[in-house]
N, C-alpha and C positions, 0 to 999 in steps of 0.2 A: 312461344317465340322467345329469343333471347333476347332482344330489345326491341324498342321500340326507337323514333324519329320523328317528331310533331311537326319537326319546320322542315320536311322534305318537300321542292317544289320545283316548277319544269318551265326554265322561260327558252322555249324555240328558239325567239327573236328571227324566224325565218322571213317575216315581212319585211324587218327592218332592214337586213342584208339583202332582199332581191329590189329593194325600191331603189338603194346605193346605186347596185351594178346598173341600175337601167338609167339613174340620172348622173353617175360620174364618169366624164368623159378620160379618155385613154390617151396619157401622155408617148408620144413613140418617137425615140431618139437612134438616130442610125449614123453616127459620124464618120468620119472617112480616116481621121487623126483622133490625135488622144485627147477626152473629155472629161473632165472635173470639173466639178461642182464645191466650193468650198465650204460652202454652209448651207442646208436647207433646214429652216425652222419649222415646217409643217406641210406635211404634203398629204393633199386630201384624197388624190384620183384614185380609181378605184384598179387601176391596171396599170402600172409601168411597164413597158418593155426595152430595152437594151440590145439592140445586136448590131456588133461592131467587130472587127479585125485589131482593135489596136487597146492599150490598158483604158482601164475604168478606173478611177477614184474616186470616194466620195469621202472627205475625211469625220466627216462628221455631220450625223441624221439624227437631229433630235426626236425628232416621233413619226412613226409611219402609220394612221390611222387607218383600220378598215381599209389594205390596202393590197393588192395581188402584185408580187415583184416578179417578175420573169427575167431570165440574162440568160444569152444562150451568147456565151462569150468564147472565143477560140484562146484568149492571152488571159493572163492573169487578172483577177478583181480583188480589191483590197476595200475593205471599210473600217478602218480603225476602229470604230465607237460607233455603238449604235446604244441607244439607251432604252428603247421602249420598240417593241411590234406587238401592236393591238389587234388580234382579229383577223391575220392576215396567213398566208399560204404562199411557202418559196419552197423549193428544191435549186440542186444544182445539175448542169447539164454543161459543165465547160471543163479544162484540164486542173486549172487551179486555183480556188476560191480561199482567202486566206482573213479570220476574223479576230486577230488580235486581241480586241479588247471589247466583250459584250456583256453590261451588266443584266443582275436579274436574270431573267427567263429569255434572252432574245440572242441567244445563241446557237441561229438556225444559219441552214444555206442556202441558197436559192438558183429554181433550175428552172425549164422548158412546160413543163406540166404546171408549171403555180403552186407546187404543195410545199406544208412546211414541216420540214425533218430538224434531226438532229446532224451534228459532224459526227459520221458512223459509216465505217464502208460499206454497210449494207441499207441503201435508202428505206426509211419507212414508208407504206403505200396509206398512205390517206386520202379518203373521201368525201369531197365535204355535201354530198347528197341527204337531203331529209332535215330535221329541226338543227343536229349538231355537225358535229364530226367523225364518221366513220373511221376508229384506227385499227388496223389488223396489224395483230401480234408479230413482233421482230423482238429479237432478243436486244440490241442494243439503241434504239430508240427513245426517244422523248418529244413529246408535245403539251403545247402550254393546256391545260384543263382551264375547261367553262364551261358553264354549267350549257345543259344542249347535246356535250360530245355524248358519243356511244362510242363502247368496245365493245370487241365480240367476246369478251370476256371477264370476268372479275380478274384475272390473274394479270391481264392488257391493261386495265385500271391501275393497278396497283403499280405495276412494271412502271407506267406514265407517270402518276402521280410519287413514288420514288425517285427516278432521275430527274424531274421537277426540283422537288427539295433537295437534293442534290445541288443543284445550279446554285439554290437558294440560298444556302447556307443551313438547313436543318436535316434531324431526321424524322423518319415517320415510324409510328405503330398500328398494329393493326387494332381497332376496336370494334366496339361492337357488331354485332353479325346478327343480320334478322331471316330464319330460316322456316320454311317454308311446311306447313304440318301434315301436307300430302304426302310428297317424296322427299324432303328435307331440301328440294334443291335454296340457295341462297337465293333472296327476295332483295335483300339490301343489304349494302358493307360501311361505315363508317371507317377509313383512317385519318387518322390525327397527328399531329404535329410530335414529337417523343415527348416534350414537355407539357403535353396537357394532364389534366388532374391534378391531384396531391398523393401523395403517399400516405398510406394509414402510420402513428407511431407505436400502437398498442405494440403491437410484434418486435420491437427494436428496444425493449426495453431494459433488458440485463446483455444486450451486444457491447463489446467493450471501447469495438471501433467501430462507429455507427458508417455506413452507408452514404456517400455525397447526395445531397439531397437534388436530383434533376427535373424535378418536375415542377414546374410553376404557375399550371392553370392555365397556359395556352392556348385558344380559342380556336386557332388554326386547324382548318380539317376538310376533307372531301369525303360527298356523302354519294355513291351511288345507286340506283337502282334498277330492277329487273325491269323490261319490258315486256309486251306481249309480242315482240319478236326473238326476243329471246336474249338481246344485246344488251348490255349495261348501260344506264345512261346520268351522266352526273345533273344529281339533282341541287346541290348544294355545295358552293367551297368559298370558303373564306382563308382569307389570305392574309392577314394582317397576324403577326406577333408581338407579344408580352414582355420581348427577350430579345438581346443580341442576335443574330446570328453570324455563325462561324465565315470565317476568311478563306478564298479559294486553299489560302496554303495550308490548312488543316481541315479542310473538308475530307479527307482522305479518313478523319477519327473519328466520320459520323457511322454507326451500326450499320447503319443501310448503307453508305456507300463501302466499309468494311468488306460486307456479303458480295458487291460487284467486283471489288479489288479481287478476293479470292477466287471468285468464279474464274473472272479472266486470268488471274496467275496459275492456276491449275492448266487453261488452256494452252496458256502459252508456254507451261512447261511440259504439257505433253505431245506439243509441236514439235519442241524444239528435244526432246526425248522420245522418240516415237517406239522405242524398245521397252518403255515399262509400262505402257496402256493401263496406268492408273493403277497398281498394282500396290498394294499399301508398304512401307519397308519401314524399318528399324531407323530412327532417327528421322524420318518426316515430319517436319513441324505445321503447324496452323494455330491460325490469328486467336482462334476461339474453340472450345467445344462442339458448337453446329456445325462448324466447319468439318471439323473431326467429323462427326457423325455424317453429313452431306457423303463427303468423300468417301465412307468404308460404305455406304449406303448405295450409292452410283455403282462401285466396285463389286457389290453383292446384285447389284442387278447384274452385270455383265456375266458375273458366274451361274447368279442362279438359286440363291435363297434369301430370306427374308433378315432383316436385324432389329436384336432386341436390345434398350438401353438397361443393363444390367447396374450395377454399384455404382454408390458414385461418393466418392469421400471427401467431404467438405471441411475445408479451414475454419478452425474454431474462433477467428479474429475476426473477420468480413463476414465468411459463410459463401466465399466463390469458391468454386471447384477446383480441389487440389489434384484430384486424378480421375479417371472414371474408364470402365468399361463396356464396350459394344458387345454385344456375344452372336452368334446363332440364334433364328428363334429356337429353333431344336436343342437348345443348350438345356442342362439339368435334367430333372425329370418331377414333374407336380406330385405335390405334395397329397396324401391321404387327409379325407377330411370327412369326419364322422356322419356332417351330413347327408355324404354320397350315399347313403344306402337307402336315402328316404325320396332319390330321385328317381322318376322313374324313365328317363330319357337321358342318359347323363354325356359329357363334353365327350369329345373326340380325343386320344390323347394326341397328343402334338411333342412334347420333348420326351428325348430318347438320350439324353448324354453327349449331345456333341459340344466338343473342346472348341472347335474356329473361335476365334474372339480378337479382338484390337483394344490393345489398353494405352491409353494416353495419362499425361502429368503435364502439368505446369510448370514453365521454366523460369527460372527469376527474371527474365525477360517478357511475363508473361504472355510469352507462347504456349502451345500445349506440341509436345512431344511424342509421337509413337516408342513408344517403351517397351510392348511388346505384343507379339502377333504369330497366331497359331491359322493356318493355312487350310489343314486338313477338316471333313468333313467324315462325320461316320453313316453319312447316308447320302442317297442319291440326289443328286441335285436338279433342280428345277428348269425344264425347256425352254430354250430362247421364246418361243410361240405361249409359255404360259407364265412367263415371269410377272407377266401386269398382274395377275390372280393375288401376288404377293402381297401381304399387309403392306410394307413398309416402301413397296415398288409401288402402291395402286395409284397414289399423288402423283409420281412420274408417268406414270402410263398417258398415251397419247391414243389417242381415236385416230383408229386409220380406217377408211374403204377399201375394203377387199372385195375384188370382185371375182365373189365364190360363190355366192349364194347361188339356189336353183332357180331360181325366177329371172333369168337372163332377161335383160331389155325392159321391165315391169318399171314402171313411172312410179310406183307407192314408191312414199319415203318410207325407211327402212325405222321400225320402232323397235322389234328386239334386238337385245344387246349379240345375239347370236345370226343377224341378217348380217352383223359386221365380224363377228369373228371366225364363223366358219367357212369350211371351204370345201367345191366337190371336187373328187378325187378322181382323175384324167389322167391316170399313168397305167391304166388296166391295157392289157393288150388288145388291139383295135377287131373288135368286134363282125368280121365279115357276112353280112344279110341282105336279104333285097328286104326292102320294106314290104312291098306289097306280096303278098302270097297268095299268087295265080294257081298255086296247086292244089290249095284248099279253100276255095271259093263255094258258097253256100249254092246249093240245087233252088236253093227257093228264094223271097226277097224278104228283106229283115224284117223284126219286128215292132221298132219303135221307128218314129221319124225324126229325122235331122230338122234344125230351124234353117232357112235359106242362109246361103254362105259360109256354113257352120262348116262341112265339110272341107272347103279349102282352108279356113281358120287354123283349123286343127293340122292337115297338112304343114301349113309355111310353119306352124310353130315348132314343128318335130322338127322339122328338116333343118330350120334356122340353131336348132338346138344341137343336133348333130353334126352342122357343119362347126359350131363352136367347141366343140368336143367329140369326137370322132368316136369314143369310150360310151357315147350316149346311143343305146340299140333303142328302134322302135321297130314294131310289125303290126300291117293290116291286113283284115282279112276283107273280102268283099263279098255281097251277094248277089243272087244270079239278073240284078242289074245293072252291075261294076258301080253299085253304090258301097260305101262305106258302111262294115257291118258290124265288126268289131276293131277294136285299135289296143294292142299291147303296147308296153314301154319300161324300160329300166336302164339305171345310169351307176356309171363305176360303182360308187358310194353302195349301192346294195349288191353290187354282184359281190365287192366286198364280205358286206354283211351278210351274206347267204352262206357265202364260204365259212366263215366263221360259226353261223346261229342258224343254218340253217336247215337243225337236224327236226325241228318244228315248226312246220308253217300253218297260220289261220289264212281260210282264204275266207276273205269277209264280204259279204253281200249285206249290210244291214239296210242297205239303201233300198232294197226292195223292199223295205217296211214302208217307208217313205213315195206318198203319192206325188206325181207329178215333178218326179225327181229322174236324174241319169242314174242310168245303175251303173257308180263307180265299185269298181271291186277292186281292192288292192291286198296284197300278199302281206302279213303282217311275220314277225318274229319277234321274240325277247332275247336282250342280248345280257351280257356277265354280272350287268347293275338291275337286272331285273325292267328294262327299260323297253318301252316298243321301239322296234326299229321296222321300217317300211323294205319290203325286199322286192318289190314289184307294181303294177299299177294297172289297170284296165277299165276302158270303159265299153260296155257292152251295149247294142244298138239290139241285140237278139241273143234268146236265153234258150237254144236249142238244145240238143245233145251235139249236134256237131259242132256247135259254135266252143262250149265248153271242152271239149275236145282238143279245138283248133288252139284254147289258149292254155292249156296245163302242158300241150305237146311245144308249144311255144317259150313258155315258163323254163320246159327244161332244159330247152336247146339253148335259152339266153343263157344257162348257169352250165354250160359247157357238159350237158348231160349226168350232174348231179340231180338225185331224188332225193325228196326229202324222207323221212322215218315215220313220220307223221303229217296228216294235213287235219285240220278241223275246219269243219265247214258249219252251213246251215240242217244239213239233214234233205236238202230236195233232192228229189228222187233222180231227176232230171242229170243233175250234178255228180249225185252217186254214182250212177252208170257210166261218167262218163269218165270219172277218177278210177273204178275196176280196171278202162279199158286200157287207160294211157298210164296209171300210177296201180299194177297189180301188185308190188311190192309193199307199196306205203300202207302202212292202216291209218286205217280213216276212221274218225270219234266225228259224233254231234259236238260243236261246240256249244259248251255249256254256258257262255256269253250270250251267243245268236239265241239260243233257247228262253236263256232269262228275258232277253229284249223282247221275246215273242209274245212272255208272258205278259208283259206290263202293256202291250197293247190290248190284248186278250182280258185281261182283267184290271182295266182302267175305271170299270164302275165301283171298284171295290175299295178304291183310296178315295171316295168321298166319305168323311165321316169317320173314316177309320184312321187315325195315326201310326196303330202299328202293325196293319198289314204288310204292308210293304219291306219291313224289315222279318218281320214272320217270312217272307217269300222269301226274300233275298238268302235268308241262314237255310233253307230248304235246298237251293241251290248250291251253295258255296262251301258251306259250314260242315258237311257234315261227311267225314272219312270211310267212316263206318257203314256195312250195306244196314246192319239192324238200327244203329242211331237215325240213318235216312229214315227208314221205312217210318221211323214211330213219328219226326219230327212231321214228314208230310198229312200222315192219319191224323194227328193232332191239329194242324194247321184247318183241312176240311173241317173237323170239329168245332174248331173254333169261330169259323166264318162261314159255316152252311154253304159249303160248296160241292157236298159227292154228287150233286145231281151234273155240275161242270163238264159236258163232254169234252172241251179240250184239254184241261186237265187228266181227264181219262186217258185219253189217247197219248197226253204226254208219258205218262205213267207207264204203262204199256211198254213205250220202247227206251225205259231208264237207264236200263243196258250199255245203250248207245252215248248216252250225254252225263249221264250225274257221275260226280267226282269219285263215289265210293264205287265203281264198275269201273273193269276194263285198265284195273292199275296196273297190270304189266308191259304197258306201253309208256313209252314214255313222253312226256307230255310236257317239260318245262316248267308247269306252274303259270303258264301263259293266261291262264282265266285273273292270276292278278295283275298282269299289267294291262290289261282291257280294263277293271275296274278303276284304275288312275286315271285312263287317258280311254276318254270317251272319243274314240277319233272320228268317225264319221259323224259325228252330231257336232262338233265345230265345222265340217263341211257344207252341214245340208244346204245351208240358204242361199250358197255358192251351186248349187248342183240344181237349182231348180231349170227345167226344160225349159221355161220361156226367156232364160236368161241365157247371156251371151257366155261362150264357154271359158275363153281365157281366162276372167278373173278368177275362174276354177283352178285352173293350172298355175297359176299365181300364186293362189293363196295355198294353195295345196306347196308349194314348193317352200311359204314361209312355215309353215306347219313342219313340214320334214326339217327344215334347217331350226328349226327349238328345238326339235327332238337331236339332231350333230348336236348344239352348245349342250344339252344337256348332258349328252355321253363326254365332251369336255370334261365340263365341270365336275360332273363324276369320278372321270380317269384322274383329276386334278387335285378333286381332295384326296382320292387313294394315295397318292404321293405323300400327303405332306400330314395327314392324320392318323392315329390309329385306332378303332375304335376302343371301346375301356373293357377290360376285362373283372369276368365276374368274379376270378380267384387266380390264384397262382396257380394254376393249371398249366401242365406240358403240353396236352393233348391242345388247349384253348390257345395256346403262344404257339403251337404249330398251325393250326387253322387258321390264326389271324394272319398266319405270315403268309397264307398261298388264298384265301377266299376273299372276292372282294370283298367291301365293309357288308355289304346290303346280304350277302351270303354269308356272312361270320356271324353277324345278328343272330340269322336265322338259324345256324347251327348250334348257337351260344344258348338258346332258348332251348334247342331239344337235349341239349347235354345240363341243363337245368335243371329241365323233365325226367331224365334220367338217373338224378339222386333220390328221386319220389319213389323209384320202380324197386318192386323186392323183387327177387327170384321166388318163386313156391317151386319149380320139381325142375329136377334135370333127371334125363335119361342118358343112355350110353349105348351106342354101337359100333361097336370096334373106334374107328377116329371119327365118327359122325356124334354128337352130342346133339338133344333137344331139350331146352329150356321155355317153363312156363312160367311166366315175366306176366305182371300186373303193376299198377298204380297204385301208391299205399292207401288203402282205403275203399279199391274200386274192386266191381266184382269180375268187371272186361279182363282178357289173360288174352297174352299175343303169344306165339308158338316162333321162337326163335333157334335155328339150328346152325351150329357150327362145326366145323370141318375141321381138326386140327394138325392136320395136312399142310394144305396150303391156306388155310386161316382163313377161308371161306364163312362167311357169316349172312344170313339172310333171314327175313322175317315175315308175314305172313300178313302186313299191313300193306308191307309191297311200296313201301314211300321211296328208297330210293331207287326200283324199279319206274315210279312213275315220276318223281320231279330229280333225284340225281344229288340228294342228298340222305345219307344216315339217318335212322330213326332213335328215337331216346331210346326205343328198346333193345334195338342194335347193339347202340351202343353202352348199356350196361352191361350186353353178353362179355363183350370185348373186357370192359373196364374188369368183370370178374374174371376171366382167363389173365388179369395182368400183363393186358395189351395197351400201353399207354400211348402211343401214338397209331394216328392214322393211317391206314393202310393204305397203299398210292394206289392198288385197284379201287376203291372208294374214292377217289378225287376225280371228279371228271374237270376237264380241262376247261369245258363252255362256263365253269361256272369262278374261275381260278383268275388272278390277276394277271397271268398269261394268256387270256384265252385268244388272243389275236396276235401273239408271238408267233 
């Protein structure tokens, strides 16, 4: 923590205040003519009210204790002098309420509701429910602090306890900060009077003109803290000072009222300017530096990138700033630093050269001066929808509800950061189907059972879904006793994404592993960041050959009669036949996920005791390219853990064909076994999917699950923008790749062009323009058989990698690199895997 607070303490005083209201009786004055009062010395009731047609005066109120004033007056109310309001709560509710003369802190109005504000056109809304005072955030507000109040905010806090001192005659600082070592959020804030402390003089010692010394040890301070509802609640303020303070007619020189003078002069000059929208120019002055910075700061959110405080060159006499620059964060470019070669994860680059900048000085009036300012940017600039991402915008960013998210109507309060910023996409063209599908109605009756009323559930919430977004298709099937048998469904957002990523689909049944579970199956794909993206959804009540049938023929008609290239399934037989019938085009692979998941049921006795089985299995599955590196890793692995007697292993063996990574690479496949190994998706469902539970908080939760997976494709697209990944050399062919592969795709091609400084050539042959080259590892005795075309520059390799994931092999690409092909050939770039890939 950064500090600590010994005397932080919490007086309510709620008893003492409701005992008041029940024993002080309610003075109620209604005159007909005009009534004044010339002197009231102490008035204890707990409610005045005032309502009258004619003036009110009261020339002088020496103290209003513990008192609620109300005036719902139609003429004018005047009180010259009011010296003290202790405890109390006004508002105004009449034409014109005029306060002349109010010392200290009792510079309120009063109105119909009882609450007490400041003189601000826009009332503050206070609530005095619970120990304190409830104040919600208004920009120009003030209310007296005691200890009790609560804000909904630290920044509500400060905002209050600033225009406070203000009144007073002081200014405030911010001090210490006690932060919290979970998530960092703030626990407690101390500000303090400007003059508390001493200044050290160690540092001031060869200064020629030392510094006005302002600080005198001032005691003054308000201490808040966090609650367990989340509100700020002032635990501690004292009030007394060490020190003069300042007279209204120089309160304008305190720092903190400085920062409101400029806020509100910016406004009101771009009120009354409504043609330069903050737009920074040549000769614009401001009070201070922050100010400077505040303003180019606001200006770079409105456009769209981030600001960094570059130079700043300081006067050799005081040591205040003589002039300084703002820049682009994207300004310069970082620096070489020997240790980067010994990281092995290193920074993103982030500066590329750009010029933008705003440079200010100081005027012998000490103002500070725009002096000069470069406009242009050399790259693209940042979305209205992601500028909060920004470092220097993230302070300003405000929490907004958007109501995007999938889980329409769902009462959970919303915890990721992505239940608020994403949104489903309703602009697809409207979807025409009947829901139910009377023409493909099951001969027989399903195979699982519904829980009572589960079938309507599911109903209203499709429909209520649809009628909220018209873009939202659903279809059911029934069986032969017009009960609910199967139910498809998908929504813009993945027709979307199918269009895009949908040249490979998993169709994932893991849930049949899972007993006493719904068999949810949903349609998975990998999108440009190597990400799962969900392209479809189904829950199955029966696992026949027609039912599967009814839903792949279903699957294709939602995607406007798109097939996909590829589907990967479990391997049931059942499924097989039924993909031949409706999907003869696609090839169809085991997926080698649903495979590995089978095994870890299958041989779950075998990780007692054993630490490293399990990773022995895993690299059996995943690891190995090669059909002979397979073959030997698997013979080893039986070796090692007495398993050839394993008939399921057997059996698996048998049809490797089908499922392991080094078979069948002429298809293409995405690399989709590694985004299954990120995001275990159905296993954050199961607990959600058990049969005797009710189904919506499935559909629920399942909708928050997809909308993490939107923020994450954000965030993705978002540092693409604004980062570059680091390159390994000055490489053309790597400065080309970096420029068109997303980062997650440049990694991975940076690594095989890595690999392919290692590779010798041992033989080339020649036939006529076909060339064949035997390309090895230096050191290894494996040799890949690479032929090139010198035609049309045709190259291909006998590893078949980017037959099956869609990018270049090292070996490849040392053919190239010796023919003195230095950059990429555009038939080699496939698009799915490019920063365009949804252009």
């Amino acid at each position: 923590m950064d500090s600590s607070e010994p005397d932080i303490t919490s007086h309510p005083q709620e008893e003492d205040i409701e005992s008041e209201r029940q024993t002080s009786p309610a003075l109620v004055i209604d005159p007909g003519k005009d009534s004044q009062s010339p002197k009231a010395s102490f008035v204890e009731q707990n409610q005045v009210v005032i309502g009258g047609e004619c003036d009110c005066q009261s020339p002088n109120v020496s103290s209003v204790d513990k008192s609620q004033v109300v005036i719902d007056s139609e003429h004018d109310s005047q009180t010259p002098s009011v010296s003290s309001v202790d405890k109390s709560q006004e508002e105004i509710d009449g034409e014109n309420c005029q306060t002349p003369k109010v010392s200290s802190v009792n510079k309120f109005e009063m109105g119909v509701t009882g609450e007490l504000v400041s003189q601000s056109p826009n009332p503050l809304s206070v609530d005095a429910s619970g120990d304190g005072v409830i104040v919600k955030s208004e920009d120009d507000m003030y209310v007296i602090p005691k200890v009790g109040m609560e804000f909904e905010s630290e920044d509500d806090a400060y905002k209050c306890y600033s225009r406070y001192a203000v009144l007073e005659g002081f200014s405030i600082r911010k001090d210490f900060v006690n932060k919290s070592r979970i998530n960092g959020a703030v626990v407690s804030r101390r500000y303090t009077c400007y003059r508390q402390g001493y200044r050290p003089n160690k540092h001031y010692v060869n200064v020629k003109k030392s510094r006005q010394e302002t600080r005198t040890g001032c005691l003054a301070h308000m201490t808040i803290a966090r609650q367990p509802n989340g509100k700020f609640r002032v635990t501690h303020f004292e009030t007394k000072h060490n020190h003069e303070l300042v007279t209204p007619s120089t309160a304008h020189m305190l720092p903190s009222q400085k920062r409101l003078n400029f806020v509100q002069a910016v406004e009101a000059d771009l009120a009354n300017h409504p043609g330069m929208d903050g737009v920074p120019k040549l000769g614009m002055s401001f009070d201070s530096e922050d100010h400077a910075y505040e303003f180019y700061n606001t200006y770079a959110g409105r456009v769209g990138f981030s600001v960094r405080k570059d130079y700043v060159n300081r006067s050799k006499i005081d040591g205040a700033v003589a002039s300084r620059r703002f820049t682009c964060f994207r300004e310069g470019f970082r620096q070489k630093d020997k240790r980067d070669l010994n990281v092995k994860r290193p920074r993103k680059e982030t500066r590329i050269g750009c010029l933008a900048q705003l440079v200010i000085s100081r005027q012998p009036d000490g103002k500070y001066r725009i002096t000069h300012f470069e406009e242009k940017h050399n790259h693209e600039l940042v979305a209205a929808c992601r500028v909060r991402m920004l470092r220097s915008q993230k302070r300003l960013a405000v929490a907004q509800g958007v109501d995007g998210n999938l889980v329409d109507g769902s009462e959970i309060q919303p915890r990721l950061a992505s239940e608020v910023l994403c949104k489903t996409i309703g602009d697809c063209k409207n979807l025409a189907y009947d829901p139910v599908d009377y023409k493909s109605k099951l001969p027989f009756r399903r195979m699982r059972e519904m829980r009572e009323g589960e079938a309507d559930r599911i109903q209203l919430y499709f429909q209520s879904k649809h009628l909220k977004n018209p873009s939202f298709f659903y279809a059911i099937q029934l069986d032969a006793d017009d009960q609910i048998a199967n139910i498809f469904w998908v929504d813009a957002k993945m027709v979307v994404d199918y269009s895009d990523f949908g040249d490979v689909v998993c169709f994932d049944t893991t849930c049949r592993l899972y007993k006493d579970c719904r068999l949810f199956a949903p349609f998975i794909g990998v999108n440009h960041h190597k990400q799962m993206v969900i392209l479809g959804a189904a829950l199955l009540y029966d696992e026949t050959v027609e039912s599967f049938k009814w839903l792949f023929q279903t699957f294709v008609e939602a995607m406007s009669g798109k097939k996909p290239k590829t589907i990967l399934t479990d391997g049931n037989a059942i499924m097989t036949e039924a993909i031949d019938s409706v999907l003869p085009e696609t090839h169809h692979r085991m997926c080698v996920w649903h495979v590995y998941q089978n095994a870890l049921r299958q041989l779950s006795h075998m990780f007692v005791g054993s630490g490293s089985f399990i990773n022995d299995l895993s690299s059996c599955f995943f690891d190995h390219e090669e059909e002979e590196d397979f073959i030997n890793a698997w013979k080893a692995m039986l070796d090692v853990y007495g398993l050839w007697e394993n008939e399921w292993l057997h059996e698996i063996f048998e049809c490797r064909e089908k499922w392991a990574v080094a078979y069948g690479r002429h298809n293409f496949c995405a690399d989709i076994k590694s985004a299954q190994l990120c995001e275990n998706f159905t296993a954050k469902l199961k607990k959600y999917l058990k049969s005797d539970l009710d189904v919506l908080p499935f559909f629920k939760h399942l909708g928050k699950v997809v909308n993490d997976w939107h923020y994450k494709e954000l965030e993705a697209n978002y540092d693409m923008g604004q980062h570059m990944p680091r390159l390994m050399g000055d490489v053309i062919l790597l400065k080309q790749a970096r420029d068109i592969y997303t980062p997650k795709m440049f990694e991975w091609f940076q690594l095989e062009y890595e690999t392919c400084l290692n590779i010798v050539v041992n033989q080339c042959t020649e036939n006529g323009s076909l060339f064949e080259y035997k390309v090895s590892i230096y050191g290894q005795l494996q040799e890949y058989t690479v032929t090139f075309n010198s035609v049309d520059e045709n190259v291909a390799c006998n590893c078949m990698k980017f037959e099956f994931v869609g990018l270049l092999c090292s070996h490849a690409l040392k053919v190239l690199d010796y023919r003195n092909i230095k950059l990429l050939p555009t038939k080699y770039i496939l698009k799915r895997w490019t920063k365009d890939a949804r252009v």
